[in-house]
Biopython code that builds the backbone (N, CA, C, O; Angstrom):
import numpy as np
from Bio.PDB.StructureBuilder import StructureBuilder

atoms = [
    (1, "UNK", "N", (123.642, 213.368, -22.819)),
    (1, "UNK", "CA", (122.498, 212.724, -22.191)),
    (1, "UNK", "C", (122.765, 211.228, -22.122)),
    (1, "UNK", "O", (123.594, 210.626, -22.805)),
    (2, "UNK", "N", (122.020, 210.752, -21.282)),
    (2, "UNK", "CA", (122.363, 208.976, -20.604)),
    (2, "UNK", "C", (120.957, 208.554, -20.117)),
    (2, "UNK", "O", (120.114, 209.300, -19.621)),
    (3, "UNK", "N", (120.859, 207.309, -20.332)),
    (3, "UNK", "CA", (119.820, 206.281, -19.937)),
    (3, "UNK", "C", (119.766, 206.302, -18.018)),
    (3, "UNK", "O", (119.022, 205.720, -17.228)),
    (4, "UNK", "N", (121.125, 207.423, -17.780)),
    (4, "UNK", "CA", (120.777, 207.727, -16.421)),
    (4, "UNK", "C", (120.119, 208.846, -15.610)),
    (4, "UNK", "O", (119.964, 209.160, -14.430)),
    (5, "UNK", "N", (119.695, 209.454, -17.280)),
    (5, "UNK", "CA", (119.041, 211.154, -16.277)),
    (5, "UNK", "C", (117.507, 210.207, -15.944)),
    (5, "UNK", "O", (116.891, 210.438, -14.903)),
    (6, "UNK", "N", (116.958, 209.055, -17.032)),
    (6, "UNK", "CA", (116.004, 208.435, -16.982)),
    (6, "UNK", "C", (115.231, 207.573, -15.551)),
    (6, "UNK", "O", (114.103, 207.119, -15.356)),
    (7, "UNK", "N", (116.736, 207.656, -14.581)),
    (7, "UNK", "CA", (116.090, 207.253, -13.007)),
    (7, "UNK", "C", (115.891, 205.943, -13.004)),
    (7, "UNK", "O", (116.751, 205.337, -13.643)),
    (8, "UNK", "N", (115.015, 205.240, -12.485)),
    (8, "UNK", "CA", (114.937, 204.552, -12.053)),
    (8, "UNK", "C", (113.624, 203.450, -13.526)),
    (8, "UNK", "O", (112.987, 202.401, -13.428)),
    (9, "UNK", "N", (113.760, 204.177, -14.343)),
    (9, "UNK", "CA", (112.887, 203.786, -15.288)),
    (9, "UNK", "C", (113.978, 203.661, -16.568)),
    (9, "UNK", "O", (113.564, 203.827, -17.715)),
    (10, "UNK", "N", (115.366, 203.367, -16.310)),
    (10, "UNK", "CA", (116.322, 203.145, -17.241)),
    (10, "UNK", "C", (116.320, 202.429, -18.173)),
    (10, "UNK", "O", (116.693, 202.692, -19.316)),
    (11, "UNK", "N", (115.715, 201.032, -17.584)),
    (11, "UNK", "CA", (115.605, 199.715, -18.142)),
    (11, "UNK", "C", (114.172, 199.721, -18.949)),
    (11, "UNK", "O", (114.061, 198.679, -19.596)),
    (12, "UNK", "N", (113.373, 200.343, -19.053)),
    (12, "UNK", "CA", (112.303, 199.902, -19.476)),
    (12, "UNK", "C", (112.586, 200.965, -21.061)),
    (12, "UNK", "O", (112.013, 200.728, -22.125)),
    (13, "UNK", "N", (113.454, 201.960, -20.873)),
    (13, "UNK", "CA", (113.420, 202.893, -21.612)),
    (13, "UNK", "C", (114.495, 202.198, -22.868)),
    (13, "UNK", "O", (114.262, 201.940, -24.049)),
    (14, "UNK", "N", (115.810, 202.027, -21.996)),
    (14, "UNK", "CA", (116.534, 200.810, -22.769)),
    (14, "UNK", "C", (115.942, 199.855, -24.051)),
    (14, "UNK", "O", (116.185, 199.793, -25.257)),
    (15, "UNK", "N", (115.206, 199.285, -23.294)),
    (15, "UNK", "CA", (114.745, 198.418, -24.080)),
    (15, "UNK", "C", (113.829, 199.023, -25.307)),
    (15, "UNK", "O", (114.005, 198.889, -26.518)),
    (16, "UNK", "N", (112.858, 199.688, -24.647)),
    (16, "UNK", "CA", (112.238, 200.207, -25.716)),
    (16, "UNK", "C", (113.396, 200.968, -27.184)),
    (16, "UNK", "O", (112.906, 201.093, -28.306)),
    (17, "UNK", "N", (114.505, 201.284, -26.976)),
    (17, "UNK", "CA", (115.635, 201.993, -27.598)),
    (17, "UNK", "C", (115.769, 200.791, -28.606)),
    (17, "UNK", "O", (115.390, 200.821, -29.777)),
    (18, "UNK", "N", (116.530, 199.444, -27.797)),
    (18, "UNK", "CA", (116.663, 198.622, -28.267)),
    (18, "UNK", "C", (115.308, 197.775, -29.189)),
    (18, "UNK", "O", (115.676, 196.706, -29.675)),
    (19, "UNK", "N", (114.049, 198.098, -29.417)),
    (19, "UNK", "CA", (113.162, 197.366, -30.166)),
    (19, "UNK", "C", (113.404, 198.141, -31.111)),
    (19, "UNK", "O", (113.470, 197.597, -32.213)),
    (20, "UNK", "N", (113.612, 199.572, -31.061)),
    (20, "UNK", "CA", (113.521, 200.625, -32.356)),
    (20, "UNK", "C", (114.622, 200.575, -33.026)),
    (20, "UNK", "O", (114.594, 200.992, -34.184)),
    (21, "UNK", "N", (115.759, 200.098, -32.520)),
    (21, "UNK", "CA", (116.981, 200.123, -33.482)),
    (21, "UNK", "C", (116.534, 199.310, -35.183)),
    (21, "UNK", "O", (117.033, 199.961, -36.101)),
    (22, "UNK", "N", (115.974, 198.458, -35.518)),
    (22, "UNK", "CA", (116.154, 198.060, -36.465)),
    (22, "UNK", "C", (114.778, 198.531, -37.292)),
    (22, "UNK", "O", (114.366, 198.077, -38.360)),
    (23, "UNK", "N", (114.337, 199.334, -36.657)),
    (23, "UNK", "CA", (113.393, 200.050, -37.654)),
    (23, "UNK", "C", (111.749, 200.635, -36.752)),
    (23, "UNK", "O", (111.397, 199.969, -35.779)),
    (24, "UNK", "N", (111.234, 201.365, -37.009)),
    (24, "UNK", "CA", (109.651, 201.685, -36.107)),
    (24, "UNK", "C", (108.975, 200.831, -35.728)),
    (24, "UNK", "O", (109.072, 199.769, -36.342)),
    (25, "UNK", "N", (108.266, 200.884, -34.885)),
    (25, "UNK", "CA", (107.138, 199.863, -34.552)),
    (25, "UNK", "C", (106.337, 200.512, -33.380)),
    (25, "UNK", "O", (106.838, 201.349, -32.630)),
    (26, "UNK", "N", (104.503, 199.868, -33.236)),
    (26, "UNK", "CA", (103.732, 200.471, -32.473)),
    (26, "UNK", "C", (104.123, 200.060, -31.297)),
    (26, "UNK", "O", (105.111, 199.351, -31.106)),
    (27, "UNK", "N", (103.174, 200.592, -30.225)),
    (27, "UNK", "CA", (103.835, 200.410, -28.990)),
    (27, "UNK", "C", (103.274, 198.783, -28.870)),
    (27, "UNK", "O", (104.217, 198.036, -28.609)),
    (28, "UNK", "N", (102.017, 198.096, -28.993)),
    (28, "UNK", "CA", (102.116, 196.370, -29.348)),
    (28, "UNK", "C", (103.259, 195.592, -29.903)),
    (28, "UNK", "O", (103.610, 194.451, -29.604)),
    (29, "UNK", "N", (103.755, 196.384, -30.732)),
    (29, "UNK", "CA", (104.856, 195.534, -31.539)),
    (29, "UNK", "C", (105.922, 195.692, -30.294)),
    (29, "UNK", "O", (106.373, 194.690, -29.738)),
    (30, "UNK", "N", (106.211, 196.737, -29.984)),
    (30, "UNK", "CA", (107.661, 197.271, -29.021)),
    (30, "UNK", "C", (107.218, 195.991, -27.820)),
    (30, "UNK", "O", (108.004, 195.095, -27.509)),
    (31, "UNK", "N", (106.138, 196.096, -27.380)),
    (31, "UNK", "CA", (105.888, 195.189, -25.955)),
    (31, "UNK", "C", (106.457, 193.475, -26.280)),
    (31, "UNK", "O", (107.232, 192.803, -25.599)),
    (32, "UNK", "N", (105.717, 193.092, -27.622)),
    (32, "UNK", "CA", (106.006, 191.737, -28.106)),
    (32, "UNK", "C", (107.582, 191.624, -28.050)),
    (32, "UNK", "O", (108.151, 190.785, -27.352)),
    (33, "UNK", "N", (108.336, 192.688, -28.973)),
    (33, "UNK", "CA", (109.440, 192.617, -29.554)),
    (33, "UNK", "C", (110.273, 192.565, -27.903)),
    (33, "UNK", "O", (111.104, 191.683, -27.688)),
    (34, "UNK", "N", (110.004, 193.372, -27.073)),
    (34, "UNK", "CA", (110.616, 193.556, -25.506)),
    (34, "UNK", "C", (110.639, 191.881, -24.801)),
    (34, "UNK", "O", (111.575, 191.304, -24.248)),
    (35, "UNK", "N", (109.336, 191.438, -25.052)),
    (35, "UNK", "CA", (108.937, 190.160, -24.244)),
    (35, "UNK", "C", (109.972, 189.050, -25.291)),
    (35, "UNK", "O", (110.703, 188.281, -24.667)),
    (36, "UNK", "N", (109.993, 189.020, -26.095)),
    (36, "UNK", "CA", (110.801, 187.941, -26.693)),
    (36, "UNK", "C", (112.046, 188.199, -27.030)),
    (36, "UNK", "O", (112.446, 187.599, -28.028)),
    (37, "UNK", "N", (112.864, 188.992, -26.441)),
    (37, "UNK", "CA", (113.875, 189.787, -25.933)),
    (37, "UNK", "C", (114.441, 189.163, -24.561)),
    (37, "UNK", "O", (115.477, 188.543, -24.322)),
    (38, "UNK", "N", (113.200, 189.627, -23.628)),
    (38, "UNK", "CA", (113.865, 189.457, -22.249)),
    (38, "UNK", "C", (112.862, 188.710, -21.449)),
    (38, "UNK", "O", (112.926, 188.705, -20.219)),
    (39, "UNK", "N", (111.892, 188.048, -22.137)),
    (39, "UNK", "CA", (110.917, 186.739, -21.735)),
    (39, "UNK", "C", (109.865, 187.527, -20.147)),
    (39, "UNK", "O", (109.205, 187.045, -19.226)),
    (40, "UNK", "N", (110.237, 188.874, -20.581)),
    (40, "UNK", "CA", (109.092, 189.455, -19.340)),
    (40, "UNK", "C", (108.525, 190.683, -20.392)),
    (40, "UNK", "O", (109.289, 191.542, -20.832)),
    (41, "UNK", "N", (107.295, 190.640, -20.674)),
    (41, "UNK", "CA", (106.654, 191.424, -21.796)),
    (41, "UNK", "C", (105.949, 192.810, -20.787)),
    (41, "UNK", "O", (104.921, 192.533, -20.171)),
    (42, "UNK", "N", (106.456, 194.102, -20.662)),
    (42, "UNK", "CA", (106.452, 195.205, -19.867)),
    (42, "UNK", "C", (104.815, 195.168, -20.192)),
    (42, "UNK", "O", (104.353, 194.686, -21.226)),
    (43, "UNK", "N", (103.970, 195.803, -19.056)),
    (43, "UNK", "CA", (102.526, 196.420, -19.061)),
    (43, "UNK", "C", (102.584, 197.611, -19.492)),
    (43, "UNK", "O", (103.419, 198.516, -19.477)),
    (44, "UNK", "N", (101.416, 197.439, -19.930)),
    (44, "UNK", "CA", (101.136, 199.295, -21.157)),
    (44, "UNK", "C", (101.741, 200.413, -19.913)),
    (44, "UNK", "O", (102.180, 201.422, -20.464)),
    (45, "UNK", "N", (101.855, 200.468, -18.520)),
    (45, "UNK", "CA", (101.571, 201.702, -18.007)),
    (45, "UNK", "C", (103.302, 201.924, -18.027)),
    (45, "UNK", "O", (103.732, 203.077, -18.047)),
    (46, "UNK", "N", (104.356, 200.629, -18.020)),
    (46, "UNK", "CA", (105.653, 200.850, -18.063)),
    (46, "UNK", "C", (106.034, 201.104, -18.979)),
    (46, "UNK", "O", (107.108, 201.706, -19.009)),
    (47, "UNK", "N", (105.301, 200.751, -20.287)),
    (47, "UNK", "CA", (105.586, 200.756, -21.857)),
    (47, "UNK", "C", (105.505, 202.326, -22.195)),
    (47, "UNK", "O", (106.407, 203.053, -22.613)),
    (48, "UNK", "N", (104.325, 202.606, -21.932)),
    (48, "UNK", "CA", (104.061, 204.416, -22.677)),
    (48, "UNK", "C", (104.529, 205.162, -21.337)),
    (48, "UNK", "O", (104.109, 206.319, -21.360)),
    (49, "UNK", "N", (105.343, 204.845, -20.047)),
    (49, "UNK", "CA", (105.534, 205.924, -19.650)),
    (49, "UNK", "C", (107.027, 206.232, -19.922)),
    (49, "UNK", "O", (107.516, 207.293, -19.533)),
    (50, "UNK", "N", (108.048, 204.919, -20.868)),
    (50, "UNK", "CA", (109.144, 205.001, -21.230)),
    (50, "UNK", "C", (108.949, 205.623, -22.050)),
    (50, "UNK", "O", (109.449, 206.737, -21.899)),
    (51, "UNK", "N", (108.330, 205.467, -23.121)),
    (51, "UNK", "CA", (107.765, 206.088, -24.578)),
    (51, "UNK", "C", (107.622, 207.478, -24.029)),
    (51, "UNK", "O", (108.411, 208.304, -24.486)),
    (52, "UNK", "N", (106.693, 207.914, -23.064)),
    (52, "UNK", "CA", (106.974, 209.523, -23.110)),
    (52, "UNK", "C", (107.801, 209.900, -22.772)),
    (52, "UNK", "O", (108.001, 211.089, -23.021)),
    (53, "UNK", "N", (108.630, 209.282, -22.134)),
    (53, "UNK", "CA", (109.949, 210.234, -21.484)),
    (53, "UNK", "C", (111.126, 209.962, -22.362)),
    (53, "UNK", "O", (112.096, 210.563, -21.899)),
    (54, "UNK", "N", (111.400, 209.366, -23.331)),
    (54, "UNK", "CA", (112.128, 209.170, -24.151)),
    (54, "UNK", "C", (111.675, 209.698, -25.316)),
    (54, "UNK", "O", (112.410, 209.656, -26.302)),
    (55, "UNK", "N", (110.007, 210.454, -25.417)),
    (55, "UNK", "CA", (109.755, 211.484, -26.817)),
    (55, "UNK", "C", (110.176, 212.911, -25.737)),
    (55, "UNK", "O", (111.007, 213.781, -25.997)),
    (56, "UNK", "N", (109.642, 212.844, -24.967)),
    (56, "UNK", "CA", (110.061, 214.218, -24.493)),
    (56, "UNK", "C", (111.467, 214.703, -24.421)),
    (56, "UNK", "O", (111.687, 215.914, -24.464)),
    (57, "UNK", "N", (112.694, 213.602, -24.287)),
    (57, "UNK", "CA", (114.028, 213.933, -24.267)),
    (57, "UNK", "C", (114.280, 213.770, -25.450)),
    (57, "UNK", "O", (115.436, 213.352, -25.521)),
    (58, "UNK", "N", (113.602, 213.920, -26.950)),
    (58, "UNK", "CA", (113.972, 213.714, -27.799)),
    (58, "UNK", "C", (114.436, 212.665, -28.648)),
    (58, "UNK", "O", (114.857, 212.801, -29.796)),
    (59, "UNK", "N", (114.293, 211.308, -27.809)),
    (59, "UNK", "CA", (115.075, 210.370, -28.049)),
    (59, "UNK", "C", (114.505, 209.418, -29.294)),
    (59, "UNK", "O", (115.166, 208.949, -30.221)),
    (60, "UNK", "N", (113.157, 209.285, -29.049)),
    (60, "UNK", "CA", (112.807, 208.929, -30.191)),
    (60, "UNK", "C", (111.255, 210.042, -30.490)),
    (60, "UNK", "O", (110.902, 211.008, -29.813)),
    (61, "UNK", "N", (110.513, 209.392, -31.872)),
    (61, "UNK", "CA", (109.733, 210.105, -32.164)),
    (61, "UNK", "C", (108.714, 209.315, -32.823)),
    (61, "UNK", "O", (109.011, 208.311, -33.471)),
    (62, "UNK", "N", (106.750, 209.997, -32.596)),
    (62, "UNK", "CA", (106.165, 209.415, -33.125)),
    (62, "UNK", "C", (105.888, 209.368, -34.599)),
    (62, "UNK", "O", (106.341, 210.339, -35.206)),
    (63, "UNK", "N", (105.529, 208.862, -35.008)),
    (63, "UNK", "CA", (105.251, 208.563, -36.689)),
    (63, "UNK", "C", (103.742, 209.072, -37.225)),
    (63, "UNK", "O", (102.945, 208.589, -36.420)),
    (64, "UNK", "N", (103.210, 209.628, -37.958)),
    (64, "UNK", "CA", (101.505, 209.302, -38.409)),
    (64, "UNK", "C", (100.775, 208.310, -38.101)),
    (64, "UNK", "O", (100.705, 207.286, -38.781)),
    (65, "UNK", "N", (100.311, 208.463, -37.305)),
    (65, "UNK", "CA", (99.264, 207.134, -37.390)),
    (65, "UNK", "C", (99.095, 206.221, -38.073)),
    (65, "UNK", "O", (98.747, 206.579, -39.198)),
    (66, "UNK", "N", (99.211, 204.553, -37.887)),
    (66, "UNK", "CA", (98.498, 203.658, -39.171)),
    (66, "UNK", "C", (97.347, 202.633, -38.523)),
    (66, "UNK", "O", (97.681, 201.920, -37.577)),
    (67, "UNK", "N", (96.172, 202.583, -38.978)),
    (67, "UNK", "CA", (94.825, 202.304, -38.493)),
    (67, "UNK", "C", (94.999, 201.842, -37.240)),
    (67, "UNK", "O", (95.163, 200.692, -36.831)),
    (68, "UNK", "N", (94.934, 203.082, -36.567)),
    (68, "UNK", "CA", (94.635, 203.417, -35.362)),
    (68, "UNK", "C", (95.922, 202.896, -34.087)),
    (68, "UNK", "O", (95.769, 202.562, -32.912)),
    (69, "UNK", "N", (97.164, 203.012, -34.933)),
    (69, "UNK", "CA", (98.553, 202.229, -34.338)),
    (69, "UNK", "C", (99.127, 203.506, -34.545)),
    (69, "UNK", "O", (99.112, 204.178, -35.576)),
    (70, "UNK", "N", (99.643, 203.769, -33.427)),
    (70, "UNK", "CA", (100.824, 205.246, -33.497)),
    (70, "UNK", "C", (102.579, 204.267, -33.609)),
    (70, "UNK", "O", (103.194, 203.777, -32.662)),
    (71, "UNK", "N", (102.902, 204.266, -34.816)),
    (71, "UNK", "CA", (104.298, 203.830, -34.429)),
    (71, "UNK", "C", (105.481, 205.021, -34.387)),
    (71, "UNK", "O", (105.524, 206.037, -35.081)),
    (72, "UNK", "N", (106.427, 204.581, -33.356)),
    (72, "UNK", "CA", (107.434, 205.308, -33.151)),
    (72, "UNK", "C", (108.819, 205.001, -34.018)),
    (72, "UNK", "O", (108.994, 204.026, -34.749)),
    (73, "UNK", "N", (109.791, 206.115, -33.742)),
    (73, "UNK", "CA", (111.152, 205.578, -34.448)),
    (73, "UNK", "C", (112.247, 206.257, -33.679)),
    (73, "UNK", "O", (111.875, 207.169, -32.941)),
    (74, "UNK", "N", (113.322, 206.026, -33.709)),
    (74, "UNK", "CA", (114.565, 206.483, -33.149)),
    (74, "UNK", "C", (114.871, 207.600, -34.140)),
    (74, "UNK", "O", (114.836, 207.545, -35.369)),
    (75, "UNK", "N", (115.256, 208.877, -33.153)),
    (75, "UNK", "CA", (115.759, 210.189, -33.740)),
    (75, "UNK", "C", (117.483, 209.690, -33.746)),
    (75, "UNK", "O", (118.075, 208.797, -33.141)),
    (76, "UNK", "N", (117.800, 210.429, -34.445)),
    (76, "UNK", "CA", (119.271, 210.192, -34.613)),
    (76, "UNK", "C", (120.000, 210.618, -33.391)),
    (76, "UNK", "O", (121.025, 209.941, -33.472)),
    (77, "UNK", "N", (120.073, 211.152, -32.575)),
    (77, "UNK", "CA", (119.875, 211.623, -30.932)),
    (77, "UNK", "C", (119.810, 210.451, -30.150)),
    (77, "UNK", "O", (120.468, 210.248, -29.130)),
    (78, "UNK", "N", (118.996, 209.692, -30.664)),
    (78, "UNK", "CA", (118.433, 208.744, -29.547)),
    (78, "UNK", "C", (119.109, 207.169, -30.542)),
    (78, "UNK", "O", (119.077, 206.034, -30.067)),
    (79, "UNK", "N", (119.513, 207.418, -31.560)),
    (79, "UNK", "CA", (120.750, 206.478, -32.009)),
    (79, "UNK", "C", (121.629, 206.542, -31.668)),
    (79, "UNK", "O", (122.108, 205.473, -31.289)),
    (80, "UNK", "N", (122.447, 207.714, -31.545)),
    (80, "UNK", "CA", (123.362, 207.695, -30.796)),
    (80, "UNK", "C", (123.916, 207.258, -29.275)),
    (80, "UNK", "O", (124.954, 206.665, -28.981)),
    (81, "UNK", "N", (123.014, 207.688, -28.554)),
    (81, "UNK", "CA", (122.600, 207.571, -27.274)),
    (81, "UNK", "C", (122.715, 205.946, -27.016)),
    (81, "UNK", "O", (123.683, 205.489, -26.408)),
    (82, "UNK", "N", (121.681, 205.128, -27.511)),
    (82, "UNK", "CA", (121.718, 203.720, -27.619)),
    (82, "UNK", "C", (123.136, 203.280, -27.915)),
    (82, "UNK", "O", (123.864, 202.673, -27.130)),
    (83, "UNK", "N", (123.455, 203.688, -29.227)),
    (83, "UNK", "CA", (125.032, 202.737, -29.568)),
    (83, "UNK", "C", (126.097, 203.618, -27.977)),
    (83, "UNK", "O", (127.196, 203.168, -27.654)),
    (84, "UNK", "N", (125.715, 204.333, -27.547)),
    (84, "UNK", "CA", (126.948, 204.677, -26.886)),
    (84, "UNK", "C", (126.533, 204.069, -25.308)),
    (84, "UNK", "O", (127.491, 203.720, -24.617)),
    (85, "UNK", "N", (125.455, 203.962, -24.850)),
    (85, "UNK", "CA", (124.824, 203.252, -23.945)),
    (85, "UNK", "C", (125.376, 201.640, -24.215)),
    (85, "UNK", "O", (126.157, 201.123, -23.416)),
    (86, "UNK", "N", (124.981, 201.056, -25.184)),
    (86, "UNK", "CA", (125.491, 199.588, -25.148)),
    (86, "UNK", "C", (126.493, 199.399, -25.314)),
    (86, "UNK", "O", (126.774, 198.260, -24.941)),
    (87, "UNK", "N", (127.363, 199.960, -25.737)),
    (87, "UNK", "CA", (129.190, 199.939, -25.565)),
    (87, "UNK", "C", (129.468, 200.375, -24.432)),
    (87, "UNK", "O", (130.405, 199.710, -23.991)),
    (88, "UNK", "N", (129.122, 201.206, -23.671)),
    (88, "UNK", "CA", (129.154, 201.458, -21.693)),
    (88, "UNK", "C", (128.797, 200.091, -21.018)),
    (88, "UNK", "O", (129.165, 199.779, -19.885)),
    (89, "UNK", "N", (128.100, 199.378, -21.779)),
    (89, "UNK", "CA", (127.167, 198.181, -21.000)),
    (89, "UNK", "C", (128.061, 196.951, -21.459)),
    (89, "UNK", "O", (128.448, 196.199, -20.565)),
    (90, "UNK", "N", (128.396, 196.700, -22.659)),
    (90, "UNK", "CA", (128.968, 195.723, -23.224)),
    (90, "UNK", "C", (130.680, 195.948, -22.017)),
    (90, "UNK", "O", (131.126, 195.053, -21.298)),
    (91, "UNK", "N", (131.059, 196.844, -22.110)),
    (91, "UNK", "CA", (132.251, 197.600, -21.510)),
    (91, "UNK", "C", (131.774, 196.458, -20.048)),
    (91, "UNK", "O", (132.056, 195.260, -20.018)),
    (92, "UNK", "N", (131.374, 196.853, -19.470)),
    (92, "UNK", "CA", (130.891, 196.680, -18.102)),
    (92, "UNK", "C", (130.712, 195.736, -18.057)),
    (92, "UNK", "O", (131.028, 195.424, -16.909)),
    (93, "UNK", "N", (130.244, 194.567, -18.748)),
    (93, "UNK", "CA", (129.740, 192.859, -18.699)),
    (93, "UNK", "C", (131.064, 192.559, -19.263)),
    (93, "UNK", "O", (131.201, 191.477, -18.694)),
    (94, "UNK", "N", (132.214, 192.701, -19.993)),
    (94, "UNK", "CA", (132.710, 192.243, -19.769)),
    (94, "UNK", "C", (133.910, 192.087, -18.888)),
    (94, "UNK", "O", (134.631, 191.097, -18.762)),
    (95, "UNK", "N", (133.987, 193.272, -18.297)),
    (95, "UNK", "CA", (134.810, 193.347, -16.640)),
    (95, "UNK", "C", (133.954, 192.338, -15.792)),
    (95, "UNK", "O", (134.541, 191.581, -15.018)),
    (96, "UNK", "N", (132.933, 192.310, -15.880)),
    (96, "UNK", "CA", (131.949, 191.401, -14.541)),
    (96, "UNK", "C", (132.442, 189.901, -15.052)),
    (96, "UNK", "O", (132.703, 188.953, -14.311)),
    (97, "UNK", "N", (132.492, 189.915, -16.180)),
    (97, "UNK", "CA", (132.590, 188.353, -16.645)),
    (97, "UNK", "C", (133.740, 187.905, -16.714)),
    (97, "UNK", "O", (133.801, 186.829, -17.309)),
    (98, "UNK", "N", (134.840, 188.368, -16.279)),
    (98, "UNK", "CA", (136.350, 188.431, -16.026)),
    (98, "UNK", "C", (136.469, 188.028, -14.681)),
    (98, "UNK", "O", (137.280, 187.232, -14.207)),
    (99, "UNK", "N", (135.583, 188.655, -14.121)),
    (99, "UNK", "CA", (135.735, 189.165, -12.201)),
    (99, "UNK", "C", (135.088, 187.613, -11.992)),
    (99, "UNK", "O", (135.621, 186.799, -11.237)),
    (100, "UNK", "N", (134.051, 187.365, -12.651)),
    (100, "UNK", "CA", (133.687, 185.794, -12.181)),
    (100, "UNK", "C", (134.429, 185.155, -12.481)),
    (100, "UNK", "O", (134.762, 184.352, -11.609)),
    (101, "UNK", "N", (135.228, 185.046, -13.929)),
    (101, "UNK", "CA", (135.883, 183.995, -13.870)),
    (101, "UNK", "C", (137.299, 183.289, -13.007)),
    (101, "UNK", "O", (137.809, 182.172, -12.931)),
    (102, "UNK", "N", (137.556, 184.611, -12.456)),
    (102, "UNK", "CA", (138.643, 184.602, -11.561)),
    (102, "UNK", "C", (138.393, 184.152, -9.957)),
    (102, "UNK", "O", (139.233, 183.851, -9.110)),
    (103, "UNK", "N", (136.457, 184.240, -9.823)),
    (103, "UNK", "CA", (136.361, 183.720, -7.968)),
    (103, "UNK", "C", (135.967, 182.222, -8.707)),
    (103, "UNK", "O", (135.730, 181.234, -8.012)),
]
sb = StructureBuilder()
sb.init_structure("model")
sb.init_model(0)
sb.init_chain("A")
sb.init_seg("    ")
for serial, (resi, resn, name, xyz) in enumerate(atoms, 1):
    if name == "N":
        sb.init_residue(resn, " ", resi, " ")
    sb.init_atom(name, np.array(xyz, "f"), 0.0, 1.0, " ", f" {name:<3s}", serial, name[0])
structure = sb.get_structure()
């Protein structure tokens, strides 16, 4: 599985991957943690529709409730997925950043 069966909603899902790597957080925390990341803070309807399609592929998972905050976490599935996604990506930026430096 790839951040590409995800369509056209890759990037929003990405990221959300990337807030969970260093431990759970609600979907408020994920939006903050996204916005001071990439200085554009996603709207709830892009936020939870990554969140479902990334619980439904297993990728990550919700937690118990804490007063009235559902936080999520990365399944080991969806760790994997991430580290092998950003080494495809890291891979790829640095061919692009080669290719510029040469025009």
């Amino acid at each position: 599985m790839s951040l590409s069966e995800l369509g056209r909603f890759s990037e929003p899902g990405l990221l959300v991957l990337v807030s969970l790597a260093d431990g759970p957080k609600h979907g408020y925390a994920i939006q903050e943690d996204i916005g001071m990341l990439t200085s554009d803070r996603p709207g709830p309807g892009t936020l939870y529709g990554a969140i479902k399609r990334l619980e439904e592929r297993g990728l990550i998972e919700a937690l118990a409730a804490q007063d009235r905050r559902k936080p999520y976490q990365l399944t080991p599935v969806g760790r994997r997925m991430l580290q092998a996604e950003l080494e495809r990506t890291r891979s790829v930026a640095a061919v692009g950043l080669r290719r510029l430096a040469v025009t």
